[in-house]
C-alpha positions in Angstrom: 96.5 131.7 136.1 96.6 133.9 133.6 99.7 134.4 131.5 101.8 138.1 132.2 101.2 140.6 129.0 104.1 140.4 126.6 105.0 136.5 127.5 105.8 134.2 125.2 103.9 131.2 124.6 105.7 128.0 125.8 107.4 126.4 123.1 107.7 122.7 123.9 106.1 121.1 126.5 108.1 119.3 129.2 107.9 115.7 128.9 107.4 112.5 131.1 109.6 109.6 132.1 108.4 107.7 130.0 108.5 109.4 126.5 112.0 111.1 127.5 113.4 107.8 128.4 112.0 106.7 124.6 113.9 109.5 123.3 117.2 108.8 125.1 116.9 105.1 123.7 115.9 106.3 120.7 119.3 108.5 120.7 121.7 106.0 121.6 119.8 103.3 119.2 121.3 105.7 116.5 124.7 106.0 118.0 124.9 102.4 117.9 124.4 102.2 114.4 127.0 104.9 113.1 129.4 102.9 115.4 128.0 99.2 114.2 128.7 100.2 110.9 131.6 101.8 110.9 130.8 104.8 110.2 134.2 107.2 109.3 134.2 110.4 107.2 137.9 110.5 107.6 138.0 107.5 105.7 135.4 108.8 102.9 137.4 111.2 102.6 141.1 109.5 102.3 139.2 107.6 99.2 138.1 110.1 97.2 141.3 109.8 95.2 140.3 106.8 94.5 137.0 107.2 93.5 138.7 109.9 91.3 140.4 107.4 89.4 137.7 104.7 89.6 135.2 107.6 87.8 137.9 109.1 85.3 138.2 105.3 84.0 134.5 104.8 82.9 135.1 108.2 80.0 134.7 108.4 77.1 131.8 105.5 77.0 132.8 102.7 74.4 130.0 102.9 72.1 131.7 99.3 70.0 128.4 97.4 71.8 126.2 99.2 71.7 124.0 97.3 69.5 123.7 94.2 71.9 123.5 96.8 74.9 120.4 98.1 73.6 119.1 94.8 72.9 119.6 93.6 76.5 118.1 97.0 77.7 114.7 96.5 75.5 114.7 92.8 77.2 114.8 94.5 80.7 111.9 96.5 79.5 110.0 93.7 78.8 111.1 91.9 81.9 109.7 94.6 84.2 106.4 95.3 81.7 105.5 91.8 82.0 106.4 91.5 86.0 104.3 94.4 86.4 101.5 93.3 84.8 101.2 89.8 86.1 101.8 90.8 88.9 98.9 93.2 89.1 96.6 91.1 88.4 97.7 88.3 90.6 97.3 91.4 93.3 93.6 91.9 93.0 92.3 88.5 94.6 94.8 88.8 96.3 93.7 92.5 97.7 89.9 91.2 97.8 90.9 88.4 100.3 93.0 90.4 102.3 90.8 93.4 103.0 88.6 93.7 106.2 85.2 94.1 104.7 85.6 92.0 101.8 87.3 88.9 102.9 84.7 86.3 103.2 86.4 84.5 106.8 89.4 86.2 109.1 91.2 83.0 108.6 91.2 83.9 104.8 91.9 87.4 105.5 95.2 86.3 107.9 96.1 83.7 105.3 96.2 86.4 102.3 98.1 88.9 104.3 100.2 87.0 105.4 101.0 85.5 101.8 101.4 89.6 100.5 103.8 90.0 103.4 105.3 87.2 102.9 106.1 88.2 98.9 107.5 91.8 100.1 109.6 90.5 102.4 111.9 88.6 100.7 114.3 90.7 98.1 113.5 90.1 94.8 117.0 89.2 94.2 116.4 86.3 96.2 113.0 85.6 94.7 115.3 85.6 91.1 117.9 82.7 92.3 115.2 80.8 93.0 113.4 80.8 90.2 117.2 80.5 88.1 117.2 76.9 90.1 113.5 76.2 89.1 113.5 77.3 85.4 117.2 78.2 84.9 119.2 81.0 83.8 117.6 84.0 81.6 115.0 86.7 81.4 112.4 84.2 82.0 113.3 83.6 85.6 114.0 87.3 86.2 110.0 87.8 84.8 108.6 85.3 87.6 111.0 87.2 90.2 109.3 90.2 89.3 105.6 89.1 89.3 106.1 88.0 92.8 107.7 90.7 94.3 104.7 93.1 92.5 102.1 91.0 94.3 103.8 91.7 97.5 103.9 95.4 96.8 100.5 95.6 95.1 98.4 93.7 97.1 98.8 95.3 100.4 98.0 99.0 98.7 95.6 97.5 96.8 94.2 96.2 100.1 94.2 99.5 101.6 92.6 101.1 98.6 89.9 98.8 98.5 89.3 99.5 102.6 89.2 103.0 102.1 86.7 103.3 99.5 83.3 104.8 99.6 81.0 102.8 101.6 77.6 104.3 100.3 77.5 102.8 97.1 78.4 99.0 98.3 75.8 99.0 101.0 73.5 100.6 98.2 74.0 97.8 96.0 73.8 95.5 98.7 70.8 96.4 99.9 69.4 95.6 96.4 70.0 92.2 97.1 73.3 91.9 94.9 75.9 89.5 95.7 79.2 90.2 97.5 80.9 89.9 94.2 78.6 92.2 92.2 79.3 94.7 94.9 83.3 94.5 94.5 82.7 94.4 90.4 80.5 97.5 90.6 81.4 99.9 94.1 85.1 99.2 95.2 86.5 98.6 92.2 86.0 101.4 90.6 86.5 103.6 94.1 89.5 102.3 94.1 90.7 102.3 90.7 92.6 105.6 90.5 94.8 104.7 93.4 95.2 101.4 92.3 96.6 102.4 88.9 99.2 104.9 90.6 100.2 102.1 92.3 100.7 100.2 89.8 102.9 102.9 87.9 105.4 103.2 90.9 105.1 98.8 90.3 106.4 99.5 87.0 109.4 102.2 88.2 109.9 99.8 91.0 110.2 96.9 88.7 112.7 98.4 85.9 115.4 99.3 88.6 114.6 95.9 90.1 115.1 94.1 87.1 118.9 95.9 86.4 119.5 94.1 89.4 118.4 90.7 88.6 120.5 90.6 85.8 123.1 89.9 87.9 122.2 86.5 89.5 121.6 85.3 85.6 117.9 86.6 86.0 118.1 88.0 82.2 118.2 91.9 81.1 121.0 93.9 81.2 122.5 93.2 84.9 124.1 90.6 83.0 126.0 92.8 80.6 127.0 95.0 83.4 128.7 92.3 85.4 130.6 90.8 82.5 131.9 94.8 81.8 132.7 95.1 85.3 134.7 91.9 85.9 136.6 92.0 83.1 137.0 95.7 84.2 136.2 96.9 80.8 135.1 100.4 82.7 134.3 102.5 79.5 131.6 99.9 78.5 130.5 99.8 81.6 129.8 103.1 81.4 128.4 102.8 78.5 125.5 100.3 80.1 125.1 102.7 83.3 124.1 105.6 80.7 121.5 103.0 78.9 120.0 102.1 82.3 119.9 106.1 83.5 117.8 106.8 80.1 115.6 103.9 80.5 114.9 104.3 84.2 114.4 108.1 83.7 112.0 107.6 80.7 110.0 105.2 82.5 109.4 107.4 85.7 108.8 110.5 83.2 106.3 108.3 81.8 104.4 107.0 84.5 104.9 110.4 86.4 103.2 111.8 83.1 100.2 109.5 83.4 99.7 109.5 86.9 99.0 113.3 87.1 96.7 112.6 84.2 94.6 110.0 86.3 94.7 112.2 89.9 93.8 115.3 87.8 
């Protein structure tokens, strides 16, 4: 039947049971959580004085360390460069066994995604106490922390990448008789290439902030000099540090921002 001139068109359509039952679980689901948490603005509110005083105690910075400061911020650096980059390239086999066309068995494929998954799910902060226990406390451990938790990240995008690439040349090259790891070397590797590097710029952003973190479980970098300002309540230093980590996290993503537009453009 034919709409009447001058009617509008219907907006939303009516839904079912079933998707508005979702949506009424879906509603009280989040509810739930404001009240699980505790969720109060009064009582964000009653401590803003406080966090008035807490932020008025971290000025002027105390620049009296700033040597050793800047020391501990070039070994986070390094931390994170290094995570990265092992980690990378502990991400490609692992990408080639976990993606569907390249695996060589499913059980393979199940066993290497489920070793990726397995490295992104637990925090890195958990991945740096144990490796504190297994080489013990300093930048070292904080490095092997990082590597994992770059294979986790890594391999399942590089996964993805390397399913999503052009499939023309690869059965091209097949066809031609060459080998399953002639096609990979030569057709999906560089398809994939330009996503894999952006990924593994956001590894390296990921990584720097990660490795602030680590610092404070004796994982190395400059976490640790935060948490010694902090407990001792030495505030201006602190602040001191948070600048330092503000500059180097923002020059990093500036950075890898820079170069990523480079490669997509």
């Amino acid at each position: 039947m034919p709409e009447p001139r001058g009617a509008l068109p219907p907006r939303l359509e009516r839904p079912g049971l079933l998707p508005f039952l979702a949506a009424l679980f879906a509603a009280a689901l989040v509810v739930a959580s404001f009240r699980g948490v505790g969720f109060s603005v009064s009582a964000f509110i009653e401590g803003l004085p406080q966090m008035g005083r807490f932020a008025a105690g971290l000025f002027p910075p105390n620049l009296d360390r700033i040597g050793a400061v800047l020391v501990a911020l070039a070994e986070t650096f390094q931390m994170a460069l290094a995570g990265t980059v092992l980690g990378v390239v502990v991400s490609v086999p692992l990408a080639v066994l976990s993606a569907r066309r390249l695996s060589p068995h499913p059980l393979v494929r199940a066993a290497a995604r489920g070793l990726v998954s397995f490295f992104r799910t637990v925090p890195d902060l958990i991945w740096a106490v144990f490796f504190v226990v297994t080489v013990g406390l300093g930048p070292f451990a904080g490095t092997l922390a990082l590597i994992v938790d770059t294979a986790g990240f890594c391999g399942r995008f590089f996964a993805e990448a390397m399913e999503e690439a052009d499939r023309g040349p690869q059965e091209a090259l097949a066809a031609l008789g060459a080998r399953p790891a002639a096609v990979i070397a030569c057709a999906v590797l560089p398809a994939a290439l330009p996503s894999m590097i952006a990924t593994s710029l956001f590894s390296l952003e990921k990584a720097t902030r990660s490795s602030v973190v680590l610092g404070l479980v004796g994982a190395g970098g400059i976490g640790a000099e935060l948490e010694v300002a902090l407990t001792f309540f030495n505030y201006q230093e602190a602040a001191t540090i948070i600048l330092a980590i503000f500059v180097l996290v923002l020059a990093v993503e500036q950075a890898a921002g820079a170069l990523r537009h480079r490669i997509i453009a």
